[in-house]
NUDO-651232 format. One line per field, with one value per residue (C-alpha): residue in three letters; x, y, z. Coordinates in Angstrom, 3 decimals. Each point is the difference from the previous one (the first is absolute). Layout:
N
semi = (ALA; ...)
px = (X; ...)
py = (Y; ...)
pz = (Z; ...)
This chain:
343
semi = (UNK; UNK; UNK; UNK; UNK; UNK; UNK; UNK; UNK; UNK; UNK; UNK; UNK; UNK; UNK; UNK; UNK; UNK; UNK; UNK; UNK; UNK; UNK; UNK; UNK; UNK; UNK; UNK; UNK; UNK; UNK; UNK; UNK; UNK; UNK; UNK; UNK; UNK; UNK; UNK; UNK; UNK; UNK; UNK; UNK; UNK; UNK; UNK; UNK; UNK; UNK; UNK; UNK; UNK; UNK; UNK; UNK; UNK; UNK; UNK; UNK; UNK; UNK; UNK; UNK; UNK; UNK; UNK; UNK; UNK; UNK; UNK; UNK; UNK; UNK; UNK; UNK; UNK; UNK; UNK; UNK; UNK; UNK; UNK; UNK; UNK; UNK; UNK; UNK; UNK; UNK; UNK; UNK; UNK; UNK; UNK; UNK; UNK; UNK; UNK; UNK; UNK; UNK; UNK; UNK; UNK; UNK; UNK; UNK; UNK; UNK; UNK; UNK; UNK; UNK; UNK; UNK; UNK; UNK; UNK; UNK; UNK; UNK; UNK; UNK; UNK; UNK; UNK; UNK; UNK; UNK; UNK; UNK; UNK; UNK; UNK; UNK; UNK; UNK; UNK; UNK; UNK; UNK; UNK; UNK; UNK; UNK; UNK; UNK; UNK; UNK; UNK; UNK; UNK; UNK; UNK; UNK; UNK; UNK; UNK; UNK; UNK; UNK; UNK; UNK; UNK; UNK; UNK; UNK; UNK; UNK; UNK; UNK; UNK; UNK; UNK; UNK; UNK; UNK; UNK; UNK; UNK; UNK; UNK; UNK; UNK; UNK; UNK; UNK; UNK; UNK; UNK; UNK; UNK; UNK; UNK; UNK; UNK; UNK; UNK; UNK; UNK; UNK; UNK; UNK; UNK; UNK; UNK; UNK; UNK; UNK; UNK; UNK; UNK; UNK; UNK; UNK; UNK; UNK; UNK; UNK; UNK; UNK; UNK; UNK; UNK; UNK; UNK; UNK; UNK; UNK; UNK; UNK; UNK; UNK; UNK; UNK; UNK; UNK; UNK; UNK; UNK; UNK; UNK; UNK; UNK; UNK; UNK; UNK; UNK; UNK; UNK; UNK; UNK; UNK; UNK; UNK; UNK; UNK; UNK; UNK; UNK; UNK; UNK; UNK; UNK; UNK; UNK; UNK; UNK; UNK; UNK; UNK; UNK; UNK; UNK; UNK; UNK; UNK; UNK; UNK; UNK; UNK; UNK; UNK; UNK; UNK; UNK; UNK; UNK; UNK; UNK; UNK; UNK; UNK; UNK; UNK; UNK; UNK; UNK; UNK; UNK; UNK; UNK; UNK; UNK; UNK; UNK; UNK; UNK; UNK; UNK; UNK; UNK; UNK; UNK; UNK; UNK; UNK; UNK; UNK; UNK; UNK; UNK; UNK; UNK; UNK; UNK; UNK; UNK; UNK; UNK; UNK; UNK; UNK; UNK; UNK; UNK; UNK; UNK; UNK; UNK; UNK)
px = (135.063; -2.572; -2.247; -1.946; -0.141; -1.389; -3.419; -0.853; -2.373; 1.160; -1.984; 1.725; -1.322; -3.591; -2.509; -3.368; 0.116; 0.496; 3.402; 1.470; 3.432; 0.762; 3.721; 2.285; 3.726; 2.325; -1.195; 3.122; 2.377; 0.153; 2.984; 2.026; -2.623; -3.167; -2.371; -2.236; -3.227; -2.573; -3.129; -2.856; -2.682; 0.263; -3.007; -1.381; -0.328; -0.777; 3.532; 0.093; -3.637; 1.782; 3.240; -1.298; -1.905; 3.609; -1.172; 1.452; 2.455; 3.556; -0.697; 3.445; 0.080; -2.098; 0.679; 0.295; -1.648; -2.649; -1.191; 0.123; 0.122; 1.009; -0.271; 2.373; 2.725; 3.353; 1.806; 3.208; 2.304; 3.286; 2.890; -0.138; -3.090; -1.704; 0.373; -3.117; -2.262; -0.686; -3.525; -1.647; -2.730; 0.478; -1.649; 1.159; -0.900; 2.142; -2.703; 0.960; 0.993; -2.087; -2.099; 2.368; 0.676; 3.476; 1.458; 2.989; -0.112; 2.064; 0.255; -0.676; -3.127; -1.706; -2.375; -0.534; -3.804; -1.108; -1.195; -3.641; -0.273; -0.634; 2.016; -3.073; -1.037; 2.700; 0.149; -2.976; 1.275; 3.439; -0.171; -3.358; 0.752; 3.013; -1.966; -2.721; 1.825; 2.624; -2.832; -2.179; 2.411; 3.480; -1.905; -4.095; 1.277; -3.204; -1.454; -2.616; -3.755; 1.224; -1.833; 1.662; -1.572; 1.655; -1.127; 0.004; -0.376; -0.568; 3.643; 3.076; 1.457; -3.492; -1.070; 3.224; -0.458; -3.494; 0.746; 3.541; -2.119; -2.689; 2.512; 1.409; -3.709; -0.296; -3.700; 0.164; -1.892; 0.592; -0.888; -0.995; -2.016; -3.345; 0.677; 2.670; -1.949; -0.991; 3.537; 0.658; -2.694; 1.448; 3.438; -1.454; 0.346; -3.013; -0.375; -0.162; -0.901; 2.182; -1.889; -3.938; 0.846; 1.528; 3.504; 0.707; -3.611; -0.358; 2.866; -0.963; -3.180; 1.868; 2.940; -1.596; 3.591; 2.146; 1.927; 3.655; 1.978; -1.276; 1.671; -0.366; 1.203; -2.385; 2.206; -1.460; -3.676; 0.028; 3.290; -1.491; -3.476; 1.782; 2.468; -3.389; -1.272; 2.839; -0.534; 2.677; 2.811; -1.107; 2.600; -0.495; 2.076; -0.429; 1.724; -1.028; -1.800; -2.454; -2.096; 2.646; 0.988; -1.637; 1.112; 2.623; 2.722; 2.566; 0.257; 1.809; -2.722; -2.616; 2.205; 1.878; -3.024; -1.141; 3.440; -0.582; -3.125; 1.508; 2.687; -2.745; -2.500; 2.695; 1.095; -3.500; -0.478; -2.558; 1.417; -0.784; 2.821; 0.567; 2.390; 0.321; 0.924; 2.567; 1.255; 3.543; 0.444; 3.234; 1.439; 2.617; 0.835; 1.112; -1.005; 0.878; -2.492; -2.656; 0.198; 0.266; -3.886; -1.033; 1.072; -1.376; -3.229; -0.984; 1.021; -3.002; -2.389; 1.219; -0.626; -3.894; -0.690; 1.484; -2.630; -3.072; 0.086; 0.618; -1.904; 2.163; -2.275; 1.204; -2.348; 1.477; 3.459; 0.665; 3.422; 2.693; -0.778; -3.331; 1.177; -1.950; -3.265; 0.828; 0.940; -3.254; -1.549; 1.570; -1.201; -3.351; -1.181; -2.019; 1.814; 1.005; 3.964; 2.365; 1.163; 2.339; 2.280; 1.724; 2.998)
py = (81.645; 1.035; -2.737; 2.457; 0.256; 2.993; -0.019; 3.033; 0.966; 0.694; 2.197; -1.827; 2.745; 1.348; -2.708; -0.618; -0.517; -3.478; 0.368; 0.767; -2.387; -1.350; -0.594; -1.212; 0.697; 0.496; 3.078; 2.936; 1.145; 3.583; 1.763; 2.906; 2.757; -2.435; -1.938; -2.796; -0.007; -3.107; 1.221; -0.022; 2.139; 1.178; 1.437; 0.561; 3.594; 1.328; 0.152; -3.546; -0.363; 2.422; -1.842; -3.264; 1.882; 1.843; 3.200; 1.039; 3.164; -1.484; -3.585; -1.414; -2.687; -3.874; -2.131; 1.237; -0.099; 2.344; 1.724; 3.406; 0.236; -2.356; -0.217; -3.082; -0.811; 0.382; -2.962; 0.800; 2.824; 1.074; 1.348; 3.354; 0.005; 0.036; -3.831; 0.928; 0.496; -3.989; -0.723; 3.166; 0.749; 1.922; 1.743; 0.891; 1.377; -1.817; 0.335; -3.740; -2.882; -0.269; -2.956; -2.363; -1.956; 1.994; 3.067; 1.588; 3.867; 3.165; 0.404; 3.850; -0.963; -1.632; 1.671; -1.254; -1.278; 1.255; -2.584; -1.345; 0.362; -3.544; -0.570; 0.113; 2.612; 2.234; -1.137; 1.646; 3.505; -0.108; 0.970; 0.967; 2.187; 1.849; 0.655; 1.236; 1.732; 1.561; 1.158; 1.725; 1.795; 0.501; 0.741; 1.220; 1.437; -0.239; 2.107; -0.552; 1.072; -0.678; -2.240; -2.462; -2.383; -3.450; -2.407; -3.727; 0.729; -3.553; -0.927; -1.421; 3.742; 1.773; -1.825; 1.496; 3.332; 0.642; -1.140; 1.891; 2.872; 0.240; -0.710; 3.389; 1.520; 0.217; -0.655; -3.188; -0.011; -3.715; -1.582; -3.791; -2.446; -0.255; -3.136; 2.093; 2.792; -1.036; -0.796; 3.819; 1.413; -1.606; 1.522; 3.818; -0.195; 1.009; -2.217; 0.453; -3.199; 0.443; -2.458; 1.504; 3.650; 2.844; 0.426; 3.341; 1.110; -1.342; 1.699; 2.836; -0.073; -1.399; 2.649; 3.141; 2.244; -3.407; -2.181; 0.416; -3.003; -2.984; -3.388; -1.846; -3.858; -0.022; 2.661; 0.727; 1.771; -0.184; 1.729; 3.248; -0.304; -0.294; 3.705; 1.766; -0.933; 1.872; 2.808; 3.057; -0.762; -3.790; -2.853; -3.379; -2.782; -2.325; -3.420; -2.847; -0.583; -3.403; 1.830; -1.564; -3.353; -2.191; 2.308; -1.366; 2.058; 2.277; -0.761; 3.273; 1.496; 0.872; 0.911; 2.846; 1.173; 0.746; 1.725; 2.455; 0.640; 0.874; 2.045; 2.079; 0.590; 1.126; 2.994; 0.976; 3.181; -0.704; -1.426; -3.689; -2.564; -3.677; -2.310; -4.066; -1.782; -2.590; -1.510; -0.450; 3.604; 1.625; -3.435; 0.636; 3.546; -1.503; -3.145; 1.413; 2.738; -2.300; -3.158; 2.445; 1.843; -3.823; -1.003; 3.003; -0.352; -3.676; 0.559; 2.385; -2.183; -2.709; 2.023; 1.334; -4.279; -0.042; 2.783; -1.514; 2.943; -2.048; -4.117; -2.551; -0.958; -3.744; -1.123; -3.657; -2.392; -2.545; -1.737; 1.078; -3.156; 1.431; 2.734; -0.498; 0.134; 2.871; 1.857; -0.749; 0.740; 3.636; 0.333; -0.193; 2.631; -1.686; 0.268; 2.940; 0.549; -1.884; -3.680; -0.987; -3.155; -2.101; -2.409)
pz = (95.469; -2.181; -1.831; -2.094; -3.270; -2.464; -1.375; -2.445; -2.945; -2.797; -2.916; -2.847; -2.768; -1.433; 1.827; 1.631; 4.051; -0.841; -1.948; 3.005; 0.977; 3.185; 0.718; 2.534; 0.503; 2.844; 2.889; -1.290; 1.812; 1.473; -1.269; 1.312; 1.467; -0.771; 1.818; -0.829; 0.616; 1.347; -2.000; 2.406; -2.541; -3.481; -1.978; -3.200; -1.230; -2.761; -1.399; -0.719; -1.822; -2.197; -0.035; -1.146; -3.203; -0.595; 0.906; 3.186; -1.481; 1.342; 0.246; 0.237; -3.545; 0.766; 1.508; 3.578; 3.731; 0.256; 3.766; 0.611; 3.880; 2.785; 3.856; 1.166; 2.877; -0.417; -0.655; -0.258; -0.296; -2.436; 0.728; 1.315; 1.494; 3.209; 0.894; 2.761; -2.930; -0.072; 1.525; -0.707; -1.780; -3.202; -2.939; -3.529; -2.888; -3.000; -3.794; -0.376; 1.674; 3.064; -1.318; 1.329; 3.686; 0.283; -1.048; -0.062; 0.120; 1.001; 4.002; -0.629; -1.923; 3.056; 2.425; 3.140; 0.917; 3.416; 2.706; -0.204; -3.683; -1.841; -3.529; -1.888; 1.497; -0.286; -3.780; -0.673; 0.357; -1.183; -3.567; 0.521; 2.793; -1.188; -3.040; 1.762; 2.573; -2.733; -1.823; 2.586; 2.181; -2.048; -3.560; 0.690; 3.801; 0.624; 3.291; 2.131; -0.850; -3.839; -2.290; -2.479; -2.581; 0.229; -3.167; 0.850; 3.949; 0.644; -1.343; 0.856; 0.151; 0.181; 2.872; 1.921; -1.129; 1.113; 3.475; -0.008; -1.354; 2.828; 2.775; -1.423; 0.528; -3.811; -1.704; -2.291; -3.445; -1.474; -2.531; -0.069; -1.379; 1.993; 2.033; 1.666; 1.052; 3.643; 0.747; -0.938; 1.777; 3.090; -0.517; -0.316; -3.787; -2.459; -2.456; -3.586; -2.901; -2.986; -1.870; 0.167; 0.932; -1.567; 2.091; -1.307; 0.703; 3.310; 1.214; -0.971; 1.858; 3.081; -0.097; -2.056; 0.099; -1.370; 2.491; 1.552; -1.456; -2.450; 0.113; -3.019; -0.802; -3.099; -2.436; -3.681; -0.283; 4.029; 0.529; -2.060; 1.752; 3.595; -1.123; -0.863; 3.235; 1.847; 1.941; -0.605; 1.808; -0.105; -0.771; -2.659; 1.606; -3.458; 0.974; -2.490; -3.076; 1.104; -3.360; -2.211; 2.087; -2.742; -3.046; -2.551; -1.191; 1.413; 3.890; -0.063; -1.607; 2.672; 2.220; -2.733; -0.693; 3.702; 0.458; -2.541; 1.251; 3.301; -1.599; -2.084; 3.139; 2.422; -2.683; 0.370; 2.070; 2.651; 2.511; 0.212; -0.532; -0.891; 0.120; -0.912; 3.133; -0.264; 3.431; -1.997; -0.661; 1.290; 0.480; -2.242; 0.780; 3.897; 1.112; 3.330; -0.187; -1.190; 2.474; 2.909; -1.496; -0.469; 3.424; 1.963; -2.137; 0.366; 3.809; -0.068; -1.580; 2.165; 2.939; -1.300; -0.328; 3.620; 0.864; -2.051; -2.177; -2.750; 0.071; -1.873; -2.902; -0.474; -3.176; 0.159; 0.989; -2.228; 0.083; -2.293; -2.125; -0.944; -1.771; -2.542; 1.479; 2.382; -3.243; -1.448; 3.176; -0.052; -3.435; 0.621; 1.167; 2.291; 3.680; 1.831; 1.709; -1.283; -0.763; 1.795; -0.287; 2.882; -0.577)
């Protein structure tokens, strides 16, 4: 009944793009309460650069499949669930193991893509967009008339928030590399060069009494800078350390330190807070509590890319096969949205 076969990529340990394995095996089979999955788009984020350098903080041990997000059709289902599931169009958020033609996941992990939204297109925002989403309305709240500070605003999560961010009627300070300005300026955000201006300094000019919420990927020196741009009352979403993605040492490290940076600056008495977003958090407390949040809030973001509040940035498709290159690709620095791979 069903001629396929598996195809996936395999990050065999601490390699270059190129190291990356190809291997084929038989499509599994979905056990009680699962479904498998017919991978239509998977992407590359930023999780996996770091996971091929060994310095993504809870990389499970090498070798294994890599692929942080997914947006497929349901093949089949297990036992115990919903046999009408098969044929529709799913997303799912599973840190590793999307980077393959078929994959086998919890049925309570799956969120259902609306009509009229392509695979790749829908790819674009899942981690992305819960991230983004997560960060602006469940940790900043931000309000309407506030200002924020995103840093990378051309990114695969950036790129989200500022649009998320002015469909809320909030003013958008980004930084970004100068061949991304335009882009901004079209999306109602003012732009800000990290790499010829002063950051800290042109914020200042731009928002004199310090901004509402900072969103910051970069972590180290930046992560300091972005709490002393804060106004009172103001809130540091911290979410990565991309300072430290080429460091050696503790993977652990960076991370720990950023922590107890967050821990010191919310004793402080002045009203501002910050916290280190992790999309995991509260997972283990009740997975319950935590698939319903991530269902209701990628069914919002789904919705705003339904609306055109939010564009699906799609920086490339390359087939699964050319993992390697899209990796490389995504590395560069050089394309805007996200990579996204096909089967």
């Amino acid at each position: 009944m069903n001629a396929e076969g598996l195809v996936e990529v395999v990050l065999p340990g601490k390699v270059e793009p190129e190291g990356l394995e190809i291997r084929h095996g038989a499509v599994p089979v979905a056990g009680p309460g699962q479904v498998v999955i017919r991978m239509e788009a998977t992407g590359v984020s930023f999780a996996e650069q770091q996971m091929r350098r060994g310095r993504y903080y809870d990389q499970p041990p090498f070798p294994f499949v890599p692929g942080y997000d997914l947006v497929g059709t349901v093949l089949t289902t297990g036992q115990g669930v919903d046999p009408g599931l098969a044929g529709t169009r799913v997303a799912a958020l599973v840190k590793v193991g999307g980077w393959a033609s078929h994959v086998r996941v919890e049925a309570a992990d799956v969120v259902p893509v609306p009509d009229g939204i392509g695979a790749a297109e829908a790819e674009t925002v899942v981690v992305n967009g819960i991230t983004a989403w997560q960060m602006l309305h469940r940790k900043a709240r931000v309000r309407t008339g506030q200002t924020i500070l995103v840093h990378g605003a051309n990114g695969g999560v950036g790129s989200v928030l500022v649009q998320l961010a002015r469909a809320a009627g909030v003013k958008v300070i980004g930084t970004a590399s100068a061949r991304h300005h335009d882009a901004l300026r079209e999306r109602g955000v003012t732009p800000v060069d990290y790499r010829t201006e002063n950051v800290a300094a042109r914020v200042r000019e731009l928002a004199p009494g310090g901004v509402d919420a900072v969103f910051d990927h970069v972590g180290g020196r930046s992560a300091v800078d972005s709490w002393n741009l804060l106004a009172p009352g103001g809130t540091l979403v911290a979410y990565g350390s991309a300072s430290t993605r080429d460091d050696t040492g503790s993977k652990q490290g960076p991370v720990l330190k950023l922590l107890g940076r967050v821990l010191l600056w919310n004793t402080l008495p002045n009203g501002r807070r910050a916290y280190f977003f992790n999309v995991w958090a509260g997972r283990a407390l009740s997975k319950d509590r935590f698939r319903a949040r991530l269902r209701a809030d990628l069914t919002q973001v789904f919705t705003a890319l339904q609306r055109g509040d939010v564009t699906a940035q799609i920086a490339a498709q390359l087939p699964l096969t050319q993992a390697a290159e899209a990796l490389r690709l995504a590395e560069s620095g050089t394309v805007a949205g996200k990579v996204v791979l096909n089967p």
